[in-house]
C-alpha positions, 0 to 999 in steps of 0.5 A, a space after each residue: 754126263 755134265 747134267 745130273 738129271 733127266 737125259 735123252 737123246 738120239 743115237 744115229 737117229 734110231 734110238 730115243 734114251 731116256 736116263 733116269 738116275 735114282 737114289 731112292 727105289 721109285 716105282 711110279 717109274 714107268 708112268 713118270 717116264 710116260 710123260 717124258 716120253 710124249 713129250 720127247 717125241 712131240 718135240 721131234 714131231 715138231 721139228 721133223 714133220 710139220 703137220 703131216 701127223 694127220 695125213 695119211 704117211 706113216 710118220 717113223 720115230 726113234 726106237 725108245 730105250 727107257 733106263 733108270 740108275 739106281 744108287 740108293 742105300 736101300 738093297 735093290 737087285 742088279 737089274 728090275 724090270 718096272 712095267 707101265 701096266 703095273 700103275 693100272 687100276 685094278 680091273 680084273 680080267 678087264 685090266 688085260 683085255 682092254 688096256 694091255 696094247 698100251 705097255 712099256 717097260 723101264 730096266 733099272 740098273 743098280 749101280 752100286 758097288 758090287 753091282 754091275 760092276 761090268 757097266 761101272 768098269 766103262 764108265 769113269 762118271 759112274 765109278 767116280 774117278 775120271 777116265 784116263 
């Protein structure tokens, strides 16, 4: 909690999370955090295979947790779900049939006050005092 920008990070080498903290309503989320993503996994395909990703073994990467803090002014709910696949052009019918094997979706949090209170309750960064 020492940096005040974009976060990520392995938990027991199962999980890429990406923290994003907003205090502006951003709906380009998803496609922001596209690019973040591929970049993240380039890294650790760099450091862990080694030119292995064109041979034949399935190479396994971190489940992603993709989460976006919100604390603006502007009304927002407890929880959003962003979806990448609301960035596509619209192509009709079209749009679903052929580009839907490419979706991910952002959960935003509110992290107002009277706003998911039970995340600000375990969290003293996010309450603004420090935990005791």
């Amino acid at each position: 909690m020492e940096r005040y920008n974009d976060i990520s990070f392995t938990l027991g080498n199962t999980l890429v999370i990406l923290i994003e903290h907003q205090s502006s309503i951003n709906p380009n989320m998803p496609l922001r955090i596209l690019l973040y993503i591929a970049r993240v996994y380039e890294k650790i395909i760099e450091q862990a295979v080694k030119g292995s990703l064109y041979r034949e073994k399935l190479i396994m990467i971190p489940c992603p947790v993709l989460i976006v803090l919100y604390n603006g002014t502007k009304p927002y709910p407890d929880t959003q779900i962003l979806r990448l696949s609301d960035t596509f052009e619209d192509m009709g019918d079209l749009k679903y049939r052929v580009f839907s094997h490419l979706e991910f979706m952002v959960k935003v949090y509110n992290i107002n006050q009277g706003h998911n209170e039970e995340i600000q309750r375990r969290c003293a960064k996010l309450r603004g005092r420090k935990k005791r």
